[in-house]
N, C-alpha and C positions, 0 to 999 in steps of 0.2 A: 801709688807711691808708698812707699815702707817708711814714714819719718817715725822719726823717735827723738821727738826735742822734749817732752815732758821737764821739768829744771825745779823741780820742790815746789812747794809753796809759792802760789799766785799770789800777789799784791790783792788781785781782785777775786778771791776764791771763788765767790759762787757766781761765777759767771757760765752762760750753759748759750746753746743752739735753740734755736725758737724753728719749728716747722708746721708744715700738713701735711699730714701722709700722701696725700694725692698728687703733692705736686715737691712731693722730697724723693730727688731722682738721681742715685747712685746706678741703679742699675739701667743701663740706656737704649736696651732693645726691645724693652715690655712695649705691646701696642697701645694699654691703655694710657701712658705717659701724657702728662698734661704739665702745662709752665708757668699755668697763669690761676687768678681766682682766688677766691675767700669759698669756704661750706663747698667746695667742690661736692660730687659722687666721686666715691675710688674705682676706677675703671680697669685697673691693673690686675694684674694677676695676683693673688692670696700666698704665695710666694715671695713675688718682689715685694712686699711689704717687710716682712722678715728679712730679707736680703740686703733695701734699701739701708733699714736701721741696722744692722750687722756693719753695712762698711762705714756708717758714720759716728757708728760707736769707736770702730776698732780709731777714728780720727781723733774721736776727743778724746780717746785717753791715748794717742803718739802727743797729743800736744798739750795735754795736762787741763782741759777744761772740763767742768764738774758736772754738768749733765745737758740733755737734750730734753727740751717741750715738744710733747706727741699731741699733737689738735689730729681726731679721730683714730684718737691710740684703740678706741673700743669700736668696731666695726661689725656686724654682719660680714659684710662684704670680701672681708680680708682676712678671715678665719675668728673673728669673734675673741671669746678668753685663752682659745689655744695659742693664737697668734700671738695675742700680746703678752701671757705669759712667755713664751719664747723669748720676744723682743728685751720683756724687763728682767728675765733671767738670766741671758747676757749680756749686757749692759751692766749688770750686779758686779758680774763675772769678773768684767773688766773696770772694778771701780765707778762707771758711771753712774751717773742718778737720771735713770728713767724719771719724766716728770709728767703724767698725763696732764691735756689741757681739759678743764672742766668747766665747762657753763653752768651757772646756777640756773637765774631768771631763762635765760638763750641761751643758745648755743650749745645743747643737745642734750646736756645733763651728763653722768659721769660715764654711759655708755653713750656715745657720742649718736652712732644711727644702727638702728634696729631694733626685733620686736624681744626687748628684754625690759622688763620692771624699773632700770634706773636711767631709760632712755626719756627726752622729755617728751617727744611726741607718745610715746605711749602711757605717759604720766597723765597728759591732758586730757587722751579717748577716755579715761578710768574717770577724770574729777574734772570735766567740763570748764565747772565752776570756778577752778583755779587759775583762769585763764585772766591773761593782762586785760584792762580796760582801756581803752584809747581815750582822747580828750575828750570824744562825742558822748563816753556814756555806753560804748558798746564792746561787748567782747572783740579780741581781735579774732579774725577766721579764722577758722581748721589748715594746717599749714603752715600760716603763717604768725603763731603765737608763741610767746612765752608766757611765764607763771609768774602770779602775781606773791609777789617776796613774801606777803604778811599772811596767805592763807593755812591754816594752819597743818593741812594736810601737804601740803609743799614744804613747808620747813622741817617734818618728820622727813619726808621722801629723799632729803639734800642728804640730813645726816644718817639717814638707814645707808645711803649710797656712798657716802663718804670712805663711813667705816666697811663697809663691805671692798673698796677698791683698796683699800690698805691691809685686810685682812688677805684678800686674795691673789695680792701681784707683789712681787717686790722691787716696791717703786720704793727710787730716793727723796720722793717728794710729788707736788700737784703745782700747776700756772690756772690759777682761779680767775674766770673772767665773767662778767656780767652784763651781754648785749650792750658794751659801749656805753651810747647814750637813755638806754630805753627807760622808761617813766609808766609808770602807773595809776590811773585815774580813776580806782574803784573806790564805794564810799569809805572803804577801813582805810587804805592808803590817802585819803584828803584827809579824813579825820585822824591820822597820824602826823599830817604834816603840819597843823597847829601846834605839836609837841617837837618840833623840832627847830632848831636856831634857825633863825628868818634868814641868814646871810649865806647859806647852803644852796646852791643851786641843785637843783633835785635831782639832776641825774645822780651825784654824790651822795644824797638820801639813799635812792634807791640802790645803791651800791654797797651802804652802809646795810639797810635791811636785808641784802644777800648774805654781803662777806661776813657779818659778826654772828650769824651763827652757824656758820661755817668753820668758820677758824675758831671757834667753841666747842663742836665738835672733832676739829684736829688739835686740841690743845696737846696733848702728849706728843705728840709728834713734833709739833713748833720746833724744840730743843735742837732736833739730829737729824731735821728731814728740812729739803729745803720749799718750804712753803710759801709761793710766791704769789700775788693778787694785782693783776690791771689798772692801771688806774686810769688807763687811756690821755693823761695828761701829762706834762710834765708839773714841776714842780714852782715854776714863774708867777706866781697868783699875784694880779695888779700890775704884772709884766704887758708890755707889747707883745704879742704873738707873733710868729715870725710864717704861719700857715692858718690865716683864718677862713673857717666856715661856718655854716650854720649853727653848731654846735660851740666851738672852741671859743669865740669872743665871752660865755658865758660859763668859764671856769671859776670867775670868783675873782675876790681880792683877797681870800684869807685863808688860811689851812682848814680844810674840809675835818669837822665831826669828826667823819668814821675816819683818818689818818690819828684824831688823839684818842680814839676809843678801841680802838685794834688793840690788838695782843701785841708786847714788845716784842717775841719772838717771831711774828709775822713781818712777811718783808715785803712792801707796796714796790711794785713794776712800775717805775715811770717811765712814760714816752719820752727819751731826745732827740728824738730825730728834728723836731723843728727848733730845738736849742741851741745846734749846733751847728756850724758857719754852712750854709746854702747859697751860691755854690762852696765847696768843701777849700781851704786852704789848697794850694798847690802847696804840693811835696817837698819841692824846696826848701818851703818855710820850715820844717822838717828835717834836714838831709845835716845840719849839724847841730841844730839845737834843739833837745828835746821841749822844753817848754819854752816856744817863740812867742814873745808879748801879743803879736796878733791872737795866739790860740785862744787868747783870756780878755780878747777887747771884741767883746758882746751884747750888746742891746739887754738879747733873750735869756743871756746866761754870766750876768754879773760876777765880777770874780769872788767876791765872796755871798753868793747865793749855795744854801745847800739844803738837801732835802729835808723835810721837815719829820723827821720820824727815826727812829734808835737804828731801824737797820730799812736800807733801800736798794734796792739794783736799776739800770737803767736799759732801756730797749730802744734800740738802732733799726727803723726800718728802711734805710740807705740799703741795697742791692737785692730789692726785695719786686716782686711785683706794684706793691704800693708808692713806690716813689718814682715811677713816668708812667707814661701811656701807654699801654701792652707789655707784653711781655719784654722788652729790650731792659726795664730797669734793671731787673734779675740778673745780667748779665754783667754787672760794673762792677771795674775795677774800683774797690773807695776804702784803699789802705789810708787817706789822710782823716777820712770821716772815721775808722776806728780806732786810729792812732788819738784823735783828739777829742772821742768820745772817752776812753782811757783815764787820757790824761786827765781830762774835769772831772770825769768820776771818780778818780783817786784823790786829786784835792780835795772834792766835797765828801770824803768818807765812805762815799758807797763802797758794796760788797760786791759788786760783779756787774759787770756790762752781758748784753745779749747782744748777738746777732741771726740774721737766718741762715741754717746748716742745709739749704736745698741742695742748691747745686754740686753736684760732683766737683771733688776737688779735680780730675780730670780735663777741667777746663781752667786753663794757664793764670786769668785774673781772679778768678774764687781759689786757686791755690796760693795766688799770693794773700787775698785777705785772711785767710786762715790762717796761713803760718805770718800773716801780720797779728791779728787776734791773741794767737797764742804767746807769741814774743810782749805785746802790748799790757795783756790781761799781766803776766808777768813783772814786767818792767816799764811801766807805763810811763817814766821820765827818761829814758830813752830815747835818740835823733835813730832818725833814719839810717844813716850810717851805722850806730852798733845794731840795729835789726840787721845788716846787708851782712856786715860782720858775723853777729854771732850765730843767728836764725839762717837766714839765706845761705850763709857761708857750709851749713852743715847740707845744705839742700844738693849746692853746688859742688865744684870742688876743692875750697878752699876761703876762708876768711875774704884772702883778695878779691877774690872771682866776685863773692856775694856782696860786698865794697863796691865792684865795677857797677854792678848791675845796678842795685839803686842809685847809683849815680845816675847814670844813663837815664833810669826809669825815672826820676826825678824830674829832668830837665824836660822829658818828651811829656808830662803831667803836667809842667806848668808852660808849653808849647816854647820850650826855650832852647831845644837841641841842637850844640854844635852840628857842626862835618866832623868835627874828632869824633864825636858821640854815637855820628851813627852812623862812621865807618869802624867804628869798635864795634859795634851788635853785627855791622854785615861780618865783617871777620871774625869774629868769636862764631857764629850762627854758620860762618861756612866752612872752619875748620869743625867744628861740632859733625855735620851732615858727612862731612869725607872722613870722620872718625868711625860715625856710626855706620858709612857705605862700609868700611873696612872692617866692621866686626867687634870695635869695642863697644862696653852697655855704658856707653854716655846718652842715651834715651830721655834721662831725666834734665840733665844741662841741655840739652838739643830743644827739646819742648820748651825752654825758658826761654832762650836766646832766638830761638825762631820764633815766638810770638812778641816780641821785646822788637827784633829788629821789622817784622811788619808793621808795627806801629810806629815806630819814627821814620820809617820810610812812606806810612802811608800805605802802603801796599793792602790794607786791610782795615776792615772799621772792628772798630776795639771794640764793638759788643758781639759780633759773631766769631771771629777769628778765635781760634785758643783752644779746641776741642783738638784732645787727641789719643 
């Protein structure tokens, strides 16, 4: 698809594409293609890697979003620093901001896997010693370890590595992450944890001991690069949680440390995905009112709840592998989950919403989230109707046309579709097909309206239908 909606200045600038190379698949004949998983192997060809990120560069800048997060931007496997300078050098090209994903403590160091100096497993074979301690007292094993934040040859190793990935790629920036929950129980980390405010839950210690000097090391950059850090939580502390597990009931009642000891120019990632209404408002609520009283009557996300820190962005793991069982999540349609991730994140000040840029826009419901994303990051108090308008209408053929359509899509999202509704999709979808039998490139309206009318007919279940 050739869009070109790009429109100035986002409401929410720095909002960018969260991926994994392994299972981020524009290109869809490689054998090694995978749909599912965290820490994949890349099994693709060293190719499609460059090719994958090639066409989803060329997408966020048709739609004006600010960059893409690369988890295993640094690979062996996929051609190493050749590849990825390739990747970040067009990206540059076209305005985006390459963002390598970087694990300090986990998650693989700033070459993500193979035998290079700022990899962590090869950090660990070099300094044993630096290895995490578990509750028992014992290193964790070979394989499956990280670094322990306070040892002092680890926290040279982060920043040699830091500055070396900025000196050598031209990235717009890093998405700094810290193995989630992970905790460290060797004697310097207990005897640091005396000095630290009792009311921190220690995954956030150790979090603290990664990110601050880290983002101390990237201090020059803070200004003009965009520097982002996990927080794996949302920002609800003393809230109900709306997805509890092991971990989540123990986020605290109070702003963590390291969110008032960070750099102001550092910008903390919160998770909303369990902020924000589960299941997702029907479209309706939507389709003339950009901010419908529902989007803001919240438990998890109180209307005047806002992040607690100078600059924040939020991460939507809604149509992601992470949000159902197998791979089917991957495939949802959930223009109202980013229409009213948006919208909260523009009341609460944030800088930019994420979502995941795997999927080819090729398939009919990740081409609507996108060019919902781009219209939303945009114009975030917006109904549904001006996205069908202004957005869809340039997609389709006309204002009207893209007007019909979320109409229709509305009412088949909140299971409310006339017979007018969905004998407009069968006749739109059949003049469409006898247009294109006859030679004109209506290709792009055809693909909309033929997956539009298998869903309110039924004819097809909305998580596979839509590849074309």
């Amino acid at each position: 698809m050739n869009w070109k909606l790009s429109r100035g200045e986002p409401a929410l600038p720095h909002s960018y594409f969260w991926t994994w190379d392994h299972s981020t698949n524009w290109v869809l004949d490689d054998p090694g293609l995978i749909n599912f998983g965290c820490a994949n192997r890349y099994l693709k060809r060293p190719e499609t890697f460059v090719e994958d990120y090639r066409r989803l560069t060329d997408l966020a800048a048709a739609l004006g979003v600010k960059g893409i997060v690369i988890w295993g931007f640094l690979r062996d496997s996929h051609g190493g620093v050749e590849s990825a300078k390739r990747v970040a050098d067009y990206a540059a090209s076209k305005g985006v901001a390459v963002m390598p994903g970087v694990g300090l403590t986990w998650y693989g160091g700033v070459y993500y896997e193979g035998d290079h100096p700022f990899n962590l497993d090869t950090f660990l074979r070099k300094h044993a010693e630096a290895r995490l301690v578990s509750e028992t007292g014992q290193p964790m094993p070979s394989g499956e370890a990280g670094a322990c934040p306070l040892h002092p040859a680890f926290q040279d190793w982060v920043q040699e590595g830091l500055d070396w990935l900025f000196r050598e790629f031209n990235i717009g920036g890093v998405n700094l992450e810290n193995g989630d929950f992970v905790v460290c129980h060797c004697p310097r980390c207990k005897e640091h944890r005396k000095s630290w405010p009792e009311a921190d839950p220690d995954f956030f210690r150790m979090q603290a001991l990664a990110y601050l000097p880290a983002l101390e090391a990237l201090k020059e950059h803070l200004p003009d690069k965009l520097i982002t850090w996990a927080t794996y939580t949302s920002f609800s502390f003393g809230l109900p949680l709306q997805f509890a597990d092991d971990h989540w009931p123990y986020i605290g009642r109070h702003v963590p440390t390291l969110v008032e000891r960070a750099p102001d120019q550092s910008i903390p990632q919160w998770t909303l995905s369990g902020v924000v209404h589960s299941p997702a408002l029907p479209l309706t609520a939507y389709l003339d009112d950009g901010a419908p009283r529902a989007a803001f009557e919240n438990q998890y996300w109180p209307v005047d709840l806002r992040a607690p820190a100078k600059r924040s962005v939020g991460f939507l793991h809604q149509g992601s592998q992470w949000t159902a069982m197998g791979p089917a999540g991957r495939y949802q349609q959930i223009v109202s989950t980013i229409k009213e991730g948006c919208l909260r994140a523009y009341r609460a000040g944030m800088e930019g919403v994420s979502i995941h840029g795997e999927v080819t826009s090729r398939y009919i419901p990740w081409a609507l989230n996108y060019l919902a994303f781009s219209h939303f990051i945009h114009r975030p108090e917006d109904s549904l109707r001006d996205f069908g308008r202004t957005t869809l209408g340039r997609v389709l053929a006309d204002e009207d046309e893209g007007e019909a359509f979320v109409e229709v899509l509305a009412h088949w999202d909140a299971h409310a579709a006339s017979d007018v509704q969905v004998k407009e999709a069968q006749s739109r979808a059949k003049a469409l097909r006898k247009s294109v039998s006859g030679g004109r490139a209506d290709l792009d309206r055809l693909h909309f309206w033929d997956w539009l009318e298998r869903m309110v007919t039924g004819r097809a279940d909305a998580h596979t239908a839509g590849f074309f």
